[in-house]
C-alpha positions in Angstrom: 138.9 107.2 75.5 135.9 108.3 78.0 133.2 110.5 77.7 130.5 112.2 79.9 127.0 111.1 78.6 125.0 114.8 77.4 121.9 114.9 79.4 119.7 111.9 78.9 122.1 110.7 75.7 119.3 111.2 73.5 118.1 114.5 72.7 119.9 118.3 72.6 118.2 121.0 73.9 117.8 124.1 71.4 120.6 126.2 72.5 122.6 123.8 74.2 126.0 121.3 72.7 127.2 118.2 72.7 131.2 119.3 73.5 134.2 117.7 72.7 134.7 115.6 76.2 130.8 114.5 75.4 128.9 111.9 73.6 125.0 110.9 73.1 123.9 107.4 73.4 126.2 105.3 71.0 123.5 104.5 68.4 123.5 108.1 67.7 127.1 109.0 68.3 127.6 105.9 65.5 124.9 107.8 63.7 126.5 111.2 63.6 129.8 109.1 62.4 128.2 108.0 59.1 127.7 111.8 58.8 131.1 112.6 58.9 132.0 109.6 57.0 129.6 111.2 54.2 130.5 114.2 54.3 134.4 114.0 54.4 133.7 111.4 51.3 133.0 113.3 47.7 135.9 115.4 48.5 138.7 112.9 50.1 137.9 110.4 47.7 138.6 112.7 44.4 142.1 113.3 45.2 143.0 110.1 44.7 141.2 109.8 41.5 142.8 112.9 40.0 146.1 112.6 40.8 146.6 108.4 40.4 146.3 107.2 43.8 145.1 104.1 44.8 141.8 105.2 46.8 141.6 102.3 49.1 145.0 103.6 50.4 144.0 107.0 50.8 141.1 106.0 52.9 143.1 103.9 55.1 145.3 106.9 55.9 142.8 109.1 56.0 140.8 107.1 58.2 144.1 106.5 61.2 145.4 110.0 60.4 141.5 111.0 61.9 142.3 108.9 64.8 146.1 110.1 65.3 145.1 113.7 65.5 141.9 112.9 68.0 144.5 110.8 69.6 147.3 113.5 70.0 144.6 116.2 70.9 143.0 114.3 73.9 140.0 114.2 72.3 139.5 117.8 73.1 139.8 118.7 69.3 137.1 117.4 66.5 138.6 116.6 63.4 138.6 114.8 60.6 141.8 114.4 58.0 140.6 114.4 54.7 142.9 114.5 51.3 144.4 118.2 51.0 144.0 119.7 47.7 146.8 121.4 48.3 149.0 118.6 47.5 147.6 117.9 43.9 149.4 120.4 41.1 152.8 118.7 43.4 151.9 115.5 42.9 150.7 115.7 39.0 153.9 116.9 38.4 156.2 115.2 40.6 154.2 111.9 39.2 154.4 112.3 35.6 158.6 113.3 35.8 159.6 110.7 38.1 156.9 108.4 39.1 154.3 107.9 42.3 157.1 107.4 44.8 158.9 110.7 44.6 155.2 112.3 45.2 155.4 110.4 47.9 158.8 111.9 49.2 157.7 115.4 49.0 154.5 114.5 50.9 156.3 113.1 53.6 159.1 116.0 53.8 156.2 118.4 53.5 154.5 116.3 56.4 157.6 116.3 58.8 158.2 120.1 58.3 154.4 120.5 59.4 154.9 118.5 62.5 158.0 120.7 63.3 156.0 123.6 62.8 153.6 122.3 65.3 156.5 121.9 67.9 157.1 125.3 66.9 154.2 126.6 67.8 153.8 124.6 71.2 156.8 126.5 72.2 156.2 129.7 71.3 152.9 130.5 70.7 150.9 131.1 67.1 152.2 135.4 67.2 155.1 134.5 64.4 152.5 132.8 62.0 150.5 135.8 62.2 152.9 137.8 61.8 154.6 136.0 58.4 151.3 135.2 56.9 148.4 138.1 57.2 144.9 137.5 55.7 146.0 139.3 52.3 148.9 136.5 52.3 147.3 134.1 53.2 143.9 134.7 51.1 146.8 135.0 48.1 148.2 131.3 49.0 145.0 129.8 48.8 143.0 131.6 46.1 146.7 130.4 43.8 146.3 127.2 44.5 142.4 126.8 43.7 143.3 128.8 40.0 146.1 127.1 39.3 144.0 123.8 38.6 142.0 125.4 36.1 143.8 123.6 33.5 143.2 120.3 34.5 139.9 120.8 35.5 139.0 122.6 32.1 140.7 119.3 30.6 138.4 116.7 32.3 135.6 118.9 31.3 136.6 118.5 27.6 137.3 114.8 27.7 133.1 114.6 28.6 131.2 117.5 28.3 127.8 116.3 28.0 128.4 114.4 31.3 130.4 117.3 32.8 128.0 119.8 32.3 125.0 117.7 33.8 127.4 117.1 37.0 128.0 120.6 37.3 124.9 121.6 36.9 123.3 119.1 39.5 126.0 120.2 42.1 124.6 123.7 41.3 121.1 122.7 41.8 121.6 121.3 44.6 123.3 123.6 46.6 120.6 126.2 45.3 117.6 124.3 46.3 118.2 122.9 49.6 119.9 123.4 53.0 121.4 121.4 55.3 123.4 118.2 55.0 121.6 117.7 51.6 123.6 120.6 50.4 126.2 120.0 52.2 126.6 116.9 50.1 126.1 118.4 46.6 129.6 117.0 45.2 128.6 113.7 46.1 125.1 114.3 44.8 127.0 115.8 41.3 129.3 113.0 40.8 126.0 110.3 41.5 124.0 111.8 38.8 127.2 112.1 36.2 127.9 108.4 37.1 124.7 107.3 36.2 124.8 109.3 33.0 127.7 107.8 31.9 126.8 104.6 32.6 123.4 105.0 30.7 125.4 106.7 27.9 127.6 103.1 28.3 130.9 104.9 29.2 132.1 102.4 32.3 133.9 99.3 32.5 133.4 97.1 35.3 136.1 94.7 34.5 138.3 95.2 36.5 135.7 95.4 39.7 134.7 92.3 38.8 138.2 91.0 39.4 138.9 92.4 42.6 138.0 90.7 45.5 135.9 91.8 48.4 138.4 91.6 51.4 141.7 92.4 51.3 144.5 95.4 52.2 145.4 98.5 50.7 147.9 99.3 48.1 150.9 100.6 50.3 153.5 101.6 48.7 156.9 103.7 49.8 158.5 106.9 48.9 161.9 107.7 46.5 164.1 110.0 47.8 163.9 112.9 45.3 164.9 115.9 46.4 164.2 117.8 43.0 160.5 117.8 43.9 160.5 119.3 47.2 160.6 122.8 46.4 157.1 122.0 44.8 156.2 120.7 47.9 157.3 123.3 50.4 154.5 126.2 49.7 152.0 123.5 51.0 153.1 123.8 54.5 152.1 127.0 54.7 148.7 126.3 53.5 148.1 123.5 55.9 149.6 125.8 59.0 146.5 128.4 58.0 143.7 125.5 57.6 144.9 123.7 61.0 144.9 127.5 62.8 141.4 128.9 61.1 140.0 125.4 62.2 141.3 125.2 65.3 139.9 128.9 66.0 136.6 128.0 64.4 135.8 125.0 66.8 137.0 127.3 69.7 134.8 129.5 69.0 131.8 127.6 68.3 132.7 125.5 71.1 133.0 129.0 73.2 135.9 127.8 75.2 139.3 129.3 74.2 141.4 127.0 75.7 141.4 125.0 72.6 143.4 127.7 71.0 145.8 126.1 73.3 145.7 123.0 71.2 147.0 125.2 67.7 150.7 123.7 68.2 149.1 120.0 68.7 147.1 120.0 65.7 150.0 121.2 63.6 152.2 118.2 65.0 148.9 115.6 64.5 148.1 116.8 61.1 152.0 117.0 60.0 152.4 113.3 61.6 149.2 111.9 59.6 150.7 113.1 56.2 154.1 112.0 56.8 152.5 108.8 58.0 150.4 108.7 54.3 153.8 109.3 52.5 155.8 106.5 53.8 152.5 104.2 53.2 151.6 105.5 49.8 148.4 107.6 50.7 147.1 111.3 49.6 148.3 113.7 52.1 146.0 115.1 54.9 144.2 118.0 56.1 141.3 119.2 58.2 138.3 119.4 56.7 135.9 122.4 56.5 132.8 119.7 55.4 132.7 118.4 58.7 133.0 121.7 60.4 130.2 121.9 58.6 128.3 119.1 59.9 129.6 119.9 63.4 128.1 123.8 63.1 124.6 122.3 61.4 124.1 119.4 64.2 125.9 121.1 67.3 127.3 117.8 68.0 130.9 118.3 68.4 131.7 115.3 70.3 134.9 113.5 69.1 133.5 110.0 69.5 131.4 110.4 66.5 135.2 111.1 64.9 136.6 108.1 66.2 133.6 106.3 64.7 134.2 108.2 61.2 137.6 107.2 61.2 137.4 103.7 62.0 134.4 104.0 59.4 137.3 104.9 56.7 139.6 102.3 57.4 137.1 99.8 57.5 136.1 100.8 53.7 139.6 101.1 52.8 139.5 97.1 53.3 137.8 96.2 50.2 139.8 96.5 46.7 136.3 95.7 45.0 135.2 99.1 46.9 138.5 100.9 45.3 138.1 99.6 41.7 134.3 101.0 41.8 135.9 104.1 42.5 138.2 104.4 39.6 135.5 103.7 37.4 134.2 107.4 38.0 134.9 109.2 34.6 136.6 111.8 33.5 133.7 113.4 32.5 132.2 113.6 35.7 135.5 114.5 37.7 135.9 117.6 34.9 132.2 119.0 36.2 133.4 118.6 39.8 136.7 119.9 39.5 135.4 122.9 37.4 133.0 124.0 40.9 135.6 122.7 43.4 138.8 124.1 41.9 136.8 127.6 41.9 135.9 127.4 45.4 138.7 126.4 46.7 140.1 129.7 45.2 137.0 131.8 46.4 137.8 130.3 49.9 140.8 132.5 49.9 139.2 135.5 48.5 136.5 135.2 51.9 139.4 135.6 53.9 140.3 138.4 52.1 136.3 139.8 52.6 136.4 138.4 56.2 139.5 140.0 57.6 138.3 143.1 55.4 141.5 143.2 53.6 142.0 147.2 52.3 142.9 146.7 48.4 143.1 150.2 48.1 146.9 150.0 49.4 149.4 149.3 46.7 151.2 147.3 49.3 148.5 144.7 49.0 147.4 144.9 45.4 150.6 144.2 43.7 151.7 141.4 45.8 148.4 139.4 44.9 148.3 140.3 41.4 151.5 139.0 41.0 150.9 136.0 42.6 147.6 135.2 40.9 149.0 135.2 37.2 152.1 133.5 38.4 150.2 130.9 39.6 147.0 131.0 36.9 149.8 131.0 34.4 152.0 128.4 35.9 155.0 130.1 35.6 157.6 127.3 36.1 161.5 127.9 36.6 163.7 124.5 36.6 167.3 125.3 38.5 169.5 122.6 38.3 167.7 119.4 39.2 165.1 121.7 41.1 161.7 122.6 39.5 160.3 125.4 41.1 156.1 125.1 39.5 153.6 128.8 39.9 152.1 127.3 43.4 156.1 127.9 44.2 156.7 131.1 42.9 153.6 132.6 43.6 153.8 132.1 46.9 156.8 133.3 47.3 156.3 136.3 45.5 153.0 136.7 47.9 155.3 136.4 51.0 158.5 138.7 49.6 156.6 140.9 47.8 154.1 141.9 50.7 156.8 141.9 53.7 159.7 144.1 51.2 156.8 146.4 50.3 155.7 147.2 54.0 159.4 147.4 55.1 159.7 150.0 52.0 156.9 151.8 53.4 157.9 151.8 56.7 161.6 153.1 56.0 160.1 155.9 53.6 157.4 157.0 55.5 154.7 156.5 53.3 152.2 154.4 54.9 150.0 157.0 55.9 150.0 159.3 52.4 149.5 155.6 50.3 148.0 156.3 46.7 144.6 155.3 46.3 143.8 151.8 43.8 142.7 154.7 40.8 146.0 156.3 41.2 147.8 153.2 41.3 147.0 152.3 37.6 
């Protein structure tokens, strides 16, 4: 819990960084906290709202999940834990069959797997992963998981579309007419403007924030062991073993110290801890989060105190009910114009690491096993076995992994990797 002061602790010279190990005076390490804190906020606060958790209690986890993982890591890693998307098709589903606390069990197996994974890795080193999960996999995973929310996102937008559309349009605008942590911050810009529309229109109630009292601790809640909702569960890991590895590698190399590479199996373990941690106490599940890479990239201040000031930041919110009723006042409306942009990116993330890793679509061996895990997953193909319900995030993944891995071993037995048909032929 020490760092070395960065030159005079006040200013950065022009090509130089604040690393890890490293911190600037504290009135400006508390001031690149409230960054993070902002930053990390119109996105880890909306998972809760959309899926029916309380949102103090997803700060709070959020906010010592942050601190576990910068714990874990040394401090040698910058991160903060935000809600994972990931998690909320699971959860919906899992929530509306059999209530909050069997969304709470699959979070928490989903969570301990993760942390074994992270083990894994420690032992053996990150060659498997990349091995079972190659950009066009992985681009697959994620791009399935940011479609298949369409549907509740196009049903939000309906509920309000007046104030939907002026959200969407703001984030839009912003992100179009500035740079820097202004556009960095257009969700929370979007949902401010949509809130104060709907309020002028005279769509909130404020009772119940008037009735909740300043002070006072989170929500917690425990978990139902339901195995039935696991399988919906299990894709997830996957996901969160490619966001901890891409941002581990990010930081390294912004950082321009490999070592930190080193730390891939201890982020896995941190982040898997955190969401297991969020499960048994009734909070959204965690993940990195890209908006603070974000912040880190834009400010070159990658100094974990400002973390440890972000997280304490979160719990310290997470404190006030009042604070989490003003929250769930947000409408429908105006989470159906952020959904509608967010959803969509979070599917266009995976598609940049198909453009990144310049995945060749030509091959049939990696056309077909995205297609069909797209529509799966766009379509929510769902298969119940038993007691089981296996939703598309499930089955599209799967068919991304099987399909992709049978289709290369085909190849590879016939011989007919090098003489592939060309994308024309193939249709």
């Amino acid at each position: 819990m020490s760092w070395t002061v960065h030159g005079n602790g006040r200013t950065v010279a022009a090509e130089a960084i604040v690393r890890p190990t490293e911190r600037l005076s504290w009135p400006r390490t508390i001031g690149f906290g409230a960054q993070h804190v902002v930053a990390m906020f119109g996105a880890t606060f909306l998972v809760p709202l959309l899926t029916g958790f309380p949102p103090t209690t997803t700060l709070f986890f959020s906010g010592v999940g942050t601190m576990l993982f910068l714990a874990l890591n040394r401090n040698r890693l910058p991160s903060y834990l935000g809600s994972s998307f990931a998690f909320i098709t699971p959860i919906q589903v899992s929530m509306a069959s059999d209530g909050m606390g069997a969304a709470l069990f699959g979070i928490l197996v989903t969570g301990l797997l993760l942390a074994a994974v992270g083990v894994l890795v420690t032992a053996t080193g990150t060659g498997w992963i990349d091995a079972l999960l190659p950009p066009v996999v992985t681009g697959a995973i994620v791009a399935l998981i940011g479609f298949n929310l369409g549907g509740p996102a196009a049903e939000n937008f309906a509920a309000a579309p007046g104030v939907a559309t002026i959200t969407l349009v703001t984030i839009c605008g912003v992100a179009a007419a500035f740079r820097g942590m202004l556009a960095r911050l257009s969700i929370l810009v979007g949902v401010t403007v949509g809130y104060v529309a709907s309020a002028i229109a005279g769509d909130l109630d404020f009772t119940e924030v008037e009735r909740a009292t300043w002070l006072g601790l989170p929500d917690f809640s425990g978990p139902t062991m339901t195995w039935s909702v696991v399988p919906m569960f299990l894709p997830i890991v996957l996901v969160l073993v490619a966001e901890n590895v891409g941002h581990v590698r990010s930081v390294a190399h912004l950082v321009g110290d490999d070592s930190i590479n080193e730390r891939t199996g201890t982020a896995l373990l941190a982040d898997g801890l955190s969401t297991g941690l969020a499960g048994l106490g009734g909070g959204s599940a965690t993940t990195t989060y890209g908006e603070n890479i974000g912040v880190m990239t834009a400010t070159r201040v990658f100094s974990t105190a400002a973390y440890w000031v972000a997280g304490a930041v979160a719990v310290l919110l997470s404190l006030s009910p009042k604070f989490g009723e003003l929250l769930n006042t947000i409408p429908a409306g105006v989470l159906g114009g952020v959904t509608v942009a967010l959803y969509g990116l979070i599917g266009l993330i995976g598609v940049r690491i198909w453009i990144d890793n310049q995945v060749d679509f030509s091959r049939p061996v990696n056309q077909f096993p995205v297609a069909a895990a797209l529509i799966i997953a766009i379509g929510n193909l769902t298969l119940t076995w038993g007691d089981m319900t296996f939703t598309g995030i499930t089955l599209g993944t799967l068919a991304a992994i099987v399909l992709y891995h049978g289709m290369v071993l085909l190849e590879r037995l016939r011989g007919t990797g090098d003489t592939r048909r060309r994308s024309d032929d193939a249709f």
